[in-house]
C-alpha positions, 0 to 999 in steps of 0.5 A: 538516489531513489530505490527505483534505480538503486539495485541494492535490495537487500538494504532496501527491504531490510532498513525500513523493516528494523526501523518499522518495528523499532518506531512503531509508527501510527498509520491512519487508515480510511478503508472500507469495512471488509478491509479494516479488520486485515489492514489493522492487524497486517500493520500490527503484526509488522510493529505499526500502530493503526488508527481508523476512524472515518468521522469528517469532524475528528480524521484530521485530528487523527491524521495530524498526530500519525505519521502516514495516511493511507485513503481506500475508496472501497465502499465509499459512501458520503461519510467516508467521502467527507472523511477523505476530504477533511483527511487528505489537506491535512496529510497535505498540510503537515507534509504527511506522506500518504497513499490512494489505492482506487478500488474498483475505479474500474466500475463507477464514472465518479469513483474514477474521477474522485480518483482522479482529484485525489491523484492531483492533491500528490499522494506518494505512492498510487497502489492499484491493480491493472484494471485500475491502472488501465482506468485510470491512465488509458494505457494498460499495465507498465506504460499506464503505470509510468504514465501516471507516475509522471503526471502526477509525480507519485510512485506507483505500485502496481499489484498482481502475479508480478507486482511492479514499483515505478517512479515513471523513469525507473522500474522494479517487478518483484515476483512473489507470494501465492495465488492463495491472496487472490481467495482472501478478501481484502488482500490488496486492500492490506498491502496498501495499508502496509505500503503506509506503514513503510512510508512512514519511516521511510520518505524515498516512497519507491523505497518504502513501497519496495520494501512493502510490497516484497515484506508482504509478498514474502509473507504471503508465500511463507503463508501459503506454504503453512496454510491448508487454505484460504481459511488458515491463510489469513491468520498464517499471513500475520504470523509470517508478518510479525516474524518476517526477516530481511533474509526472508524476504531475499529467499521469497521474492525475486527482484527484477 
């Protein structure tokens, strides 16, 4: 039974947190300069192993020997774009659970149909705002998230001040964390990269992406709560993550 209809939140943040850490699972990560430096250390703080190279002739060796692939089109430029396509068949081959988040699809004609491409290669989880989701589906907010989902038989994460998982049947809103990740850059761009990291030990991709977004979530509202501003967010933030607890995560975030 997917998470996205079993209502037991508490076991389905708190599995896939113990065996995060306990595995230690290798995530590769295409994700544009301004992203890298957080998603690496998001996903170290919480006990994965990031790897980041972008090189067309050598990503798939990487992807082959990790245990989940997440592709951000923020910055995409022809390497990076070669890079996707060496990475992605790969992922797919070995049946690698991976994610896209489409930055700014919102903005360029080919970045939304590049999107568009990688969402028929069947990535496990879409995590996109609403102007992406909008972009991408024609519909706005939970019926262009649910649209998608089915048409491309993927999960699909949908941040914002309520962040909403939904296989396109099914719906979870998890309400949480602070406005303070709005004034940090790069912020959605490490939620992404930890939603790889929980698809990496868990395969039910509503599961993994609940348990992501609400660890991330409830670490940014244990942050927020440390931190004087965006300045001492961010390092707060990783803090939060590397001691985050399940009870934690059931005292910050409200599951709807």
């Amino acid at each position: 039974m997917s998470a996205c209809s079993r209502p037991d939140w508490p076991e389905t943040v708190a599995t896939p947190l113990t065996r995060l850490r306990a595995e230690r699972p290798r995530v590769h990560v295409l994700t544009n300069f301004v992203a890298m430096n957080v998603s690496a250390n998001a996903l170290l703080a919480l006990g994965a192993v990031p790897s980041m190279t972008f090189r067309a002739d050598t990503v798939a060796d990487f992807v082959c020997s990790a245990r989940a692939l997440v592709v951000n089109l923020g910055m995409l430029d022809p390497e990076r774009e070669a890079a996707i396509g060496q990475a992605v068949p790969a992922a797919s081959a070995l049946g690698l659970p991976w994610v896209l988040d489409p930055v700014k699809v919102e903005r360029s004609g080919p970045r939304r149909d590049l999107a568009l491409r990688l969402l028929r290669m069947r990535p496990a989880v879409l995590r996109a705002n609403a102007a992406e989701v909008e972009t991408l589906a024609g519909l706005k907010g939970l019926e262009g998230a649910e649209r998608l989902a089915r048409e491309f038989d993927c999960v699909v994460a949908l941040t914002g001040a309520t962040d909403i998982v939904t296989d396109g049947e099914q719906t979870v809103r998890l309400a949480g964390g602070s406005p303070l990740m709005d004034r940090v850059t790069a912020m959605g761009c490490a939620a992404s990269a930890v939603v790889g990291a929980f698809l990496a030990v868990e395969r039910d991709a509503c599961g993994a992406a609940l348990a992501a977004l609400a660890s991330f979530a409830a670490a940014g509202g244990i942050a927020a709560g440390r931190a004087r501003g965006p300045g001492s967010f961010e390092p707060e933030l990783l803090d939060a993550l590397f001691a985050l607890e399940p009870g934690q995560i059931m005292e910050k975030v409200e599951f709807r």
